[in-house]
Kinemage of the C-alpha trace (Angstrom):
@kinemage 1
@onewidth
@group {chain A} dominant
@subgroup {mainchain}
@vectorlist {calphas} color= white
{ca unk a 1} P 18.070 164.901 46.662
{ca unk a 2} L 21.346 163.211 46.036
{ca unk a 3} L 21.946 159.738 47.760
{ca unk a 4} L 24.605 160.170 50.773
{ca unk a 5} L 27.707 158.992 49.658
{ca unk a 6} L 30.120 158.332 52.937
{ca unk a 7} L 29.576 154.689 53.098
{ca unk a 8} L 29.391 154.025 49.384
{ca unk a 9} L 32.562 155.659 48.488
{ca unk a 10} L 34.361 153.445 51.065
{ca unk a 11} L 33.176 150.477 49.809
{ca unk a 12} L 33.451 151.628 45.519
{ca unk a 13} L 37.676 150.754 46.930
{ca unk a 14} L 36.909 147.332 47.028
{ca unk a 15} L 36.103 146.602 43.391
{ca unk a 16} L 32.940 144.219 44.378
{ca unk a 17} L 31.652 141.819 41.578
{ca unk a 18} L 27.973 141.647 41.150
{ca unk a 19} L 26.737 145.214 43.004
{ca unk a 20} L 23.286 145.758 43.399
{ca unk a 21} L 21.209 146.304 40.410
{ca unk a 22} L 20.370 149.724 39.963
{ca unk a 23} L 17.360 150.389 41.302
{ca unk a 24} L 15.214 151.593 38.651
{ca unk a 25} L 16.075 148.594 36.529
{ca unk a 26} L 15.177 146.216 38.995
{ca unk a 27} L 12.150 145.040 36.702
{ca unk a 28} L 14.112 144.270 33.604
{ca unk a 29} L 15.892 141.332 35.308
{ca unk a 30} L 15.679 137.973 33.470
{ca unk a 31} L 13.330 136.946 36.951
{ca unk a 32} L 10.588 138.858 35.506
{ca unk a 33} L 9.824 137.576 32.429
{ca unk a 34} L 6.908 135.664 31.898
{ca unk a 35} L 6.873 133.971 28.807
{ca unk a 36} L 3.926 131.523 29.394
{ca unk a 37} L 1.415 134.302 30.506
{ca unk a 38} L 1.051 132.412 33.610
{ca unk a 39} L -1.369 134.930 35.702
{ca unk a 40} L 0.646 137.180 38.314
{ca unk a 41} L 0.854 136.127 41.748
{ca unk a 42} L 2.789 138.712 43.619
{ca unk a 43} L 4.065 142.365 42.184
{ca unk a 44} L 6.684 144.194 44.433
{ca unk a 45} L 7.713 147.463 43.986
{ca unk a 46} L 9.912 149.618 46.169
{ca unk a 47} L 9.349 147.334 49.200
{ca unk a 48} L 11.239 148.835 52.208
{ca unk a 49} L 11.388 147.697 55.992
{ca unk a 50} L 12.701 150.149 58.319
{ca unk a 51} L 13.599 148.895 61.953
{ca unk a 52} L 14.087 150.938 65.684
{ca unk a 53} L 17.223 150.433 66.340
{ca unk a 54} L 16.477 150.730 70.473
{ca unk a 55} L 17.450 147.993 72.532
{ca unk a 56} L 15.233 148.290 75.303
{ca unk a 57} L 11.029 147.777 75.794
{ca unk a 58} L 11.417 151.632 76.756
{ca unk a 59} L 13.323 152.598 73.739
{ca unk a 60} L 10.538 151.074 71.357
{ca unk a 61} L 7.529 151.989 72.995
{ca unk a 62} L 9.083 156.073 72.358
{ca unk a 63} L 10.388 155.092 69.361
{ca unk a 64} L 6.592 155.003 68.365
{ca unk a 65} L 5.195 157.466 70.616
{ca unk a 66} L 7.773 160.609 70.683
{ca unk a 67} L 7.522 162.357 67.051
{ca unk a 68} L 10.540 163.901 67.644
{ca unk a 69} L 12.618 160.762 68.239
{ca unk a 70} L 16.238 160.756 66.434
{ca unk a 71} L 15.549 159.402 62.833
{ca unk a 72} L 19.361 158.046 63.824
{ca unk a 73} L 18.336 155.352 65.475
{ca unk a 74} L 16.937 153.454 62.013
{ca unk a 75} L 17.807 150.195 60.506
{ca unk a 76} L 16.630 149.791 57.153
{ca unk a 77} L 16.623 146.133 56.335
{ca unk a 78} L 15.193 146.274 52.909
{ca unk a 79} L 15.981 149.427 50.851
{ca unk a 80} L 13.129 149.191 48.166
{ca unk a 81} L 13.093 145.182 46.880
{ca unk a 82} L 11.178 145.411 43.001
{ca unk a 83} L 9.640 141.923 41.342
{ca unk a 84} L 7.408 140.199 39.800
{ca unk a 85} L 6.366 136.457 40.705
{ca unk a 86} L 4.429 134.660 38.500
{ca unk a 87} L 1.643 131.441 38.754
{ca unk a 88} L 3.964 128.016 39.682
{ca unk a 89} L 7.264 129.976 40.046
{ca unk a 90} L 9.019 128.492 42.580
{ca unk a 91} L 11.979 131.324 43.919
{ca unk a 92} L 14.890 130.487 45.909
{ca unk a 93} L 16.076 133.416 48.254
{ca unk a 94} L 19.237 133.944 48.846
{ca unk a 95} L 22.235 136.146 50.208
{ca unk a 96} L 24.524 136.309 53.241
{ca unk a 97} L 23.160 136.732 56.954
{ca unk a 98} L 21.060 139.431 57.768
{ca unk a 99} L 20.608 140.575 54.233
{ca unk a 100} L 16.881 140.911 54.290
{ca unk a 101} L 15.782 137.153 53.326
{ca unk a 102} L 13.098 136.365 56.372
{ca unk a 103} L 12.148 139.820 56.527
{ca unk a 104} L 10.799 139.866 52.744
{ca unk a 105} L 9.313 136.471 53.358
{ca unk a 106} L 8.005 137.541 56.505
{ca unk a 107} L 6.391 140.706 54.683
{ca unk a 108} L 4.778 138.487 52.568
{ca unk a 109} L 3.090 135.981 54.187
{ca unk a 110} L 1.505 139.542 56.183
{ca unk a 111} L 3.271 138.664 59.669
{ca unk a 112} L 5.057 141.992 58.974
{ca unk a 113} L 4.232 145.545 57.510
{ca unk a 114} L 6.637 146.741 54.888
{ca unk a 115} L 7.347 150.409 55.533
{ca unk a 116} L 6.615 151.526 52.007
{ca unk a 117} L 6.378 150.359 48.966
{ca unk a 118} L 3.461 148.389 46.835
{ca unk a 119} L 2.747 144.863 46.998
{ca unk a 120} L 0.156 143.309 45.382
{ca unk a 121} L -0.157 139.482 46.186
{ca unk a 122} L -3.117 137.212 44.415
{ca unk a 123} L -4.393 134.383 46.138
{ca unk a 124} L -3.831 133.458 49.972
{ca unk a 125} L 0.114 132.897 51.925
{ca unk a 126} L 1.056 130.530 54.207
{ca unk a 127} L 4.654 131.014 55.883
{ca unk a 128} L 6.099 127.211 56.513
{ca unk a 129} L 8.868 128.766 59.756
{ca unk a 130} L 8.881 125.760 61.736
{ca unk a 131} L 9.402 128.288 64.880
{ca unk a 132} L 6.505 130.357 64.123
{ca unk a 133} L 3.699 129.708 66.145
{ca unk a 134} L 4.580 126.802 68.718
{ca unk a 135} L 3.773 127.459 72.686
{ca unk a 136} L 6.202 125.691 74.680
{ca unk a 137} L 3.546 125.027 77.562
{ca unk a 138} L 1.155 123.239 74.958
{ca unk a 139} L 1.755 120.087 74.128
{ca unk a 140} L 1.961 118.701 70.437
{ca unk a 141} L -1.303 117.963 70.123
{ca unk a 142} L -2.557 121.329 71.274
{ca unk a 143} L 0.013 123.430 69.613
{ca unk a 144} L -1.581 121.594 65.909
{ca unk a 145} L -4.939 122.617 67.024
{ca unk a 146} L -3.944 126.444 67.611
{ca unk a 147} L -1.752 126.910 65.001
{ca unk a 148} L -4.250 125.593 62.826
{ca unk a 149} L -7.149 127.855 64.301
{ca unk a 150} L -3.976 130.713 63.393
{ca unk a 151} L -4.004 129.387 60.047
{ca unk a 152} L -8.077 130.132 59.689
{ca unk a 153} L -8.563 126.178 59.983
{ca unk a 154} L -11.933 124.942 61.607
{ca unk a 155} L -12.274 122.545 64.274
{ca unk a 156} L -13.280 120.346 62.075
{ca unk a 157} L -10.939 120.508 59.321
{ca unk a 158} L -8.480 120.450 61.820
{ca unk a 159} L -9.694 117.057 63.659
{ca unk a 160} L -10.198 115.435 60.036
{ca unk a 161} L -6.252 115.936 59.668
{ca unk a 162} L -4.906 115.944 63.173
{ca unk a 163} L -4.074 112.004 62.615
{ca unk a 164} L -2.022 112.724 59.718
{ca unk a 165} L -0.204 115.473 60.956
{ca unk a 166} L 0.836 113.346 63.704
{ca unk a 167} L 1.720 110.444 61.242
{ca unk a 168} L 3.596 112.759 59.777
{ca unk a 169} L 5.913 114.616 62.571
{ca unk a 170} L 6.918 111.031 63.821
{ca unk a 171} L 6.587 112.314 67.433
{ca unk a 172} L 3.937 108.877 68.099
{ca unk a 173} L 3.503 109.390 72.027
{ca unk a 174} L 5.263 112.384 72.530
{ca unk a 175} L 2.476 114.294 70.916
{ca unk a 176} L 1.022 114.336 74.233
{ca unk a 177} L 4.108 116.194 76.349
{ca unk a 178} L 4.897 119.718 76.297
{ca unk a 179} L 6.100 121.363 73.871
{ca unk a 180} L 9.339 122.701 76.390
{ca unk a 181} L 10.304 119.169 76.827
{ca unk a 182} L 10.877 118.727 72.827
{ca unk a 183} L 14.218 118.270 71.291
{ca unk a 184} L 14.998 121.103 68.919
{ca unk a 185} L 14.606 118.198 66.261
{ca unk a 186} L 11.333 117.462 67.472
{ca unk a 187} L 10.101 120.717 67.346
{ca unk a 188} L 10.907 121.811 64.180
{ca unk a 189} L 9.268 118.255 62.522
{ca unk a 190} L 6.017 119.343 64.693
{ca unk a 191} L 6.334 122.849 62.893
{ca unk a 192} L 6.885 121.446 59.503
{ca unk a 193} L 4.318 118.896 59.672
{ca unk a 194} L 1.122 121.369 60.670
{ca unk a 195} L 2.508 123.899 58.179
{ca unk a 196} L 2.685 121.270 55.548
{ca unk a 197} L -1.010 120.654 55.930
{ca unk a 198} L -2.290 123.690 55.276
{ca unk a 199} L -3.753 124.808 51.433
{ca unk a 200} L -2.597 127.913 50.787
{ca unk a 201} L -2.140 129.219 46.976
{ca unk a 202} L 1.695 130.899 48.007
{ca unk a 203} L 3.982 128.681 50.286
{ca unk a 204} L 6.665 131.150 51.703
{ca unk a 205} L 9.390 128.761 53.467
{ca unk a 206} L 11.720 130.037 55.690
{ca unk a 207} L 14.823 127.171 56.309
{ca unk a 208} L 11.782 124.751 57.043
{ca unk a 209} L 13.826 121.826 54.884
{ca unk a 210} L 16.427 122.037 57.171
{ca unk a 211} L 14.318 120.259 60.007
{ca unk a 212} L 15.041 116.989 61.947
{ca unk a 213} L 17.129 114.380 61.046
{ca unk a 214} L 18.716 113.467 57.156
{ca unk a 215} L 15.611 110.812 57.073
{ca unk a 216} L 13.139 113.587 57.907
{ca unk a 217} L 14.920 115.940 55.614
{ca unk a 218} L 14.237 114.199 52.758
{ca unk a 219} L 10.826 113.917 53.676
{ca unk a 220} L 10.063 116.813 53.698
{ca unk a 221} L 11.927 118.042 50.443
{ca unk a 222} L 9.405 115.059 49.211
{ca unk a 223} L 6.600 117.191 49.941
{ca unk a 224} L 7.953 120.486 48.918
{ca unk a 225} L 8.178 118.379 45.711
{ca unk a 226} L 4.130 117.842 45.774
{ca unk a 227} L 3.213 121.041 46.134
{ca unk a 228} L 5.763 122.118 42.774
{ca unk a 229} L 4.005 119.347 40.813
{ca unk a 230} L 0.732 120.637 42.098
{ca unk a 231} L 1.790 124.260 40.541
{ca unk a 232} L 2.081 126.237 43.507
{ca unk a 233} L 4.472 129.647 43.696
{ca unk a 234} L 6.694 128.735 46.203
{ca unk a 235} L 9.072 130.943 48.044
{ca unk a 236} L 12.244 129.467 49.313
{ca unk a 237} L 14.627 130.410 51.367
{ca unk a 238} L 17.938 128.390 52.869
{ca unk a 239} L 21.676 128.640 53.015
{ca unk a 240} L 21.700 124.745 51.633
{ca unk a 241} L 22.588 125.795 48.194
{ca unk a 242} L 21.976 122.139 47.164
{ca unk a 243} L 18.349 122.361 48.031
{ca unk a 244} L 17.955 125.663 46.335
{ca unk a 245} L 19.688 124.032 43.010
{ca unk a 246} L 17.663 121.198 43.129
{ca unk a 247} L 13.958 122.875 44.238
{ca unk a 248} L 13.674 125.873 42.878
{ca unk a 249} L 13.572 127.699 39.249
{ca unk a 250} L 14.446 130.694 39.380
{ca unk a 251} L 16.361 132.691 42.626
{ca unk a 252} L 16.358 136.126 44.265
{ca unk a 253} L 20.045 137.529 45.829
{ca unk a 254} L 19.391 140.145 48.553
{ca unk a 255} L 22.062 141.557 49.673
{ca unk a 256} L 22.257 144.137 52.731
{ca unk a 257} L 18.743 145.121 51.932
{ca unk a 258} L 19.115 145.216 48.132
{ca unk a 259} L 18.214 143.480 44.899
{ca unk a 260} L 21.704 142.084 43.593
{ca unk a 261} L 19.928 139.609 40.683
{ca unk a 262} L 17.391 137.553 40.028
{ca unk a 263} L 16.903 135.141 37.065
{ca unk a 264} L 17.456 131.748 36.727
{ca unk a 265} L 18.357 129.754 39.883
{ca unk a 266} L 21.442 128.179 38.069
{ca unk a 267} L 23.116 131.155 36.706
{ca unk a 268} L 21.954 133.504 40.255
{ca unk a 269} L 24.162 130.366 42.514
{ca unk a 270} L 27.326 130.523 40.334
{ca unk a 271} L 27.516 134.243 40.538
{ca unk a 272} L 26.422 134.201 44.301
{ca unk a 273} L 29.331 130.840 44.972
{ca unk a 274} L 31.674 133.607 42.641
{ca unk a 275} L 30.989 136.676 45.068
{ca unk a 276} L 31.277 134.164 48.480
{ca unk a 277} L 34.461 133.305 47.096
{ca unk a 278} L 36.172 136.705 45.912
{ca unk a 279} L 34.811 137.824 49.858
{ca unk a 280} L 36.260 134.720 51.141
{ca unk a 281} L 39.951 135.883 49.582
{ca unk a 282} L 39.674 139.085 51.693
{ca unk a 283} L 41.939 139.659 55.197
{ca unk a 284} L 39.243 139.593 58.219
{ca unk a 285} L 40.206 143.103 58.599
{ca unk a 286} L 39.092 144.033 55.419
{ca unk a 287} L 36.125 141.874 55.583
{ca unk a 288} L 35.057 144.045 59.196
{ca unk a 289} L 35.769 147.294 57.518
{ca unk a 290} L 33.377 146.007 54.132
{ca unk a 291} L 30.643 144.885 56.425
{ca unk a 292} L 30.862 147.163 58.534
{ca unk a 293} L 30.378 150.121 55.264
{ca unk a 294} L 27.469 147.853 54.160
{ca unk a 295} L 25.853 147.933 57.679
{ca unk a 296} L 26.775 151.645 57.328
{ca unk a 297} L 24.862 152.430 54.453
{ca unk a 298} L 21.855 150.916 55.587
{ca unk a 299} L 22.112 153.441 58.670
{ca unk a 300} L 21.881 155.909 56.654
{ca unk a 301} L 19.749 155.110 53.825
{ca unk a 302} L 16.084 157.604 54.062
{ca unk a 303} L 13.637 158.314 52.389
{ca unk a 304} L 14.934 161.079 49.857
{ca unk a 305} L 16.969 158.805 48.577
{ca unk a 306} L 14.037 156.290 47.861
{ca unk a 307} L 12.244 158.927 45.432
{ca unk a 308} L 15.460 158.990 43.770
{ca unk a 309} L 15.415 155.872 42.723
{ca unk a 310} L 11.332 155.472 42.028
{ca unk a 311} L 11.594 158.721 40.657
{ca unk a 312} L 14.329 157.371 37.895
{ca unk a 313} L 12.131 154.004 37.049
{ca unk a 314} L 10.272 154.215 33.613
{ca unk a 315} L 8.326 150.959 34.241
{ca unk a 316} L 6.023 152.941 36.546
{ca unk a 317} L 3.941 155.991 35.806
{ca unk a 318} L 3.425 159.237 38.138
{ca unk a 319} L 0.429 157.082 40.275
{ca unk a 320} L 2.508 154.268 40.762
{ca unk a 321} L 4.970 156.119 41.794
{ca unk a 322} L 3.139 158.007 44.164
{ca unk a 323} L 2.066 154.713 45.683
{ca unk a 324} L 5.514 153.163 45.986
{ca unk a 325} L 6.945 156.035 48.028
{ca unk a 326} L 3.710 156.491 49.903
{ca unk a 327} L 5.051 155.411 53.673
{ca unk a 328} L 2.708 152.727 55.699
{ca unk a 329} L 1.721 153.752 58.763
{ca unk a 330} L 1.136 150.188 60.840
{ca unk a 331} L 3.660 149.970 63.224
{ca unk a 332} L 5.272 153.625 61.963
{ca unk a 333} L 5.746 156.245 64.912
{ca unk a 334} L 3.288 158.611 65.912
{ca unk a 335} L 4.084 162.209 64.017
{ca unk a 336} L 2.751 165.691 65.511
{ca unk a 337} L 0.168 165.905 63.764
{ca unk a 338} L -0.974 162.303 65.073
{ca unk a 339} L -0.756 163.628 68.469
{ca unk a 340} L -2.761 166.772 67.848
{ca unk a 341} L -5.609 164.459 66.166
{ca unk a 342} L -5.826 162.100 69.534
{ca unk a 343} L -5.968 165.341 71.993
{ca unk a 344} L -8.541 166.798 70.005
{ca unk a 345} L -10.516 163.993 70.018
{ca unk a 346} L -10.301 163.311 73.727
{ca unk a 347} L -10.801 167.225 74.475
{ca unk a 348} L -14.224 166.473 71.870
{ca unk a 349} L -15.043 163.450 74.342
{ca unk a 350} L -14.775 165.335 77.191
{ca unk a 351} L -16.917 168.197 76.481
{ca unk a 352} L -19.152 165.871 75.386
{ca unk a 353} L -19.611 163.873 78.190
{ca unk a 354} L -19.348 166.971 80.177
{ca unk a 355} L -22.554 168.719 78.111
{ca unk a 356} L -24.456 165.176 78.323
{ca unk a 357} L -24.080 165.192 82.488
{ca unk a 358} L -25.073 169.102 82.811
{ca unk a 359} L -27.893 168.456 80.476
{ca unk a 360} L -29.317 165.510 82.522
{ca unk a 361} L -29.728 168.042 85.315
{ca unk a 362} L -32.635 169.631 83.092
């Protein structure tokens, strides 16, 4: 089927530098090239997240469990994302808020399920979000041994470290209060320093640079720094352009759930600083109304419109295809056919149980 056209014809008035590569040539951006046959690390293709749009507990529990739920109601935060990383790339990510950034990263460390899509990552993840994990109740010390035991640490990896981790968040005796008592300062150095100590082979880092004080900052860009010289594939994200000029080597621009560029960090900033400024130039009217068509087309972005574009791409044959459009179904609601499945297998349980008590009689 055709893509829908209402919101994209709006925003085609605003003569937009840099749109959205087309899809289907998402894999012949500069990014992708490889020209020291470093080994591949992480091949997406068609990646799409697809949020419930209900507000409520209620609305999300039947967004899952009632099959014939309004499709409406759907956010789709990534409209089918297309790369390739390879061994010691280290990618900035970039774009505006609420373009898709953390939910990529998040989708790749495995905290969340992409909706569709293929992605095939080599080696193990480790998201650095200084947020993720802490329990306010817990003090420092005890919030480093869980989120290491999250992490697949043992006790005893984790109590050869725990003395540098400390060292290392510069919290000295408050290791031993609460978490809930913590500065927002102190929290995020607590976050940064157990993430920091784990080993993984991709480092996905969400803002975690811009933790603590300046002195702290620098710190930790120091480490970052290690684990590039140590040839990691990093993946960065942070609205400090400066950090994302100086750390990384190549960079990523989503933009309302699509792939605007991706090549060579330098070249990806000065057209991203370009597009900030041409948007910056607009009346806040028209900057509503353009956000607002963006936000729009997201709405109503589905899934005919994905096969368009996979169905266009050359890079992939009729397999891969099938396995880009081919929808996940963690997290995904529960269709009719779902429902028939789980009453048929309870009626099954019953009669059995039923036939196993009569029998006893005998």
């Amino acid at each position: 089927m055709a893509e829908k056209e209402v919101a994209t014809q709006d925003l085609a008035s605003y003569d937009e530098p840099f749109t959205p590569v087309a899809p289907y040539k998402q894999l012949d951006e500069p990014g992708n090239e490889n020209p020291s046959n470093q080994p591949i690390k992480v091949a997406a293709r068609y990646v799409t997240k697809e949020y419930d749009m209900g507000s409520s507990r209620k609305d999300k529990i039947d967004a899952i469990l009632n099959p014939l739920k309004s499709e409406d109601e759907k956010f789709w935060g990534l409209k089918g994302i297309s790369f390739d990383v390879f061994e010691g790339d280290v990618v900035g990510v970039i774009g505006v808020n609420g373009s898709g950034k953390s939910t990529l990263l998040n989708i790749l460390s495995g905290a969340l399920a992409e909706t569709s899509g293929s992605l095939d990552i080599n080696g193990t993840t480790s998201l650095l979000s200084v947020w993720d994990g802490l329990r306010p109740n817990l003090t420092g010390r005890e919030n480093i041994r869980l989120k290491s035991l999250m992490m697949g640490r043992s006790n005893a990896e984790i109590e050869a470290e725990m003395d540098d981790v400390i060292e290392f968040s510069e919290l000295d005796k408050f290791i031993d209060q609460p978490v809930k008592y913590y500065s927002s300062g102190m929290r995020s150095k607590l976050g940064f320093s157990i993430a920091v100590h784990q080993d993984p082979d991709i480092m996905i880092i969400d803002e975690a640079l811009s933790v603590g004080d300046q002195t702290f900052s620098k710190k930790a860009l120091a480490k970052m720094k290690e684990f590039k010289a140590q040839g990691k594939t990093i993946f960065f994200v942070s609205h400090a352009l400066g950090q994302v000029e100086e750390f990384t080597d190549k960079a990523i621009w989503i933009q309302y759930g699509e792939l605007r560029e991706y090549g060579e960090t330098k070249k990806v900033l000065q057209d991203y600083k370009d597009w900030t400024a041409w948007y910056n130039k607009m009346a806040q009217k028209d900057k509503d109304t353009f956000v607002k068509g963006n936000k729009q087309a997201q709405n109503e972005f589905d899934r005919d419109q994905l096969w368009t574009r996979i169905e266009q791409d050359d890079h992939l044959d009729d397999k891969a295809k099938t396995r880009a459009f081919r929808r996940n179904a963690v997290g995904d609601r529960l269709l009719v056919w779902d429902w028939l499945v789980i009453i048929a297998s309870v009626i099954a349980f019953i009669m059995s149980a039923y036939m196993f008590t009569y029998l006893a009689h005998f």
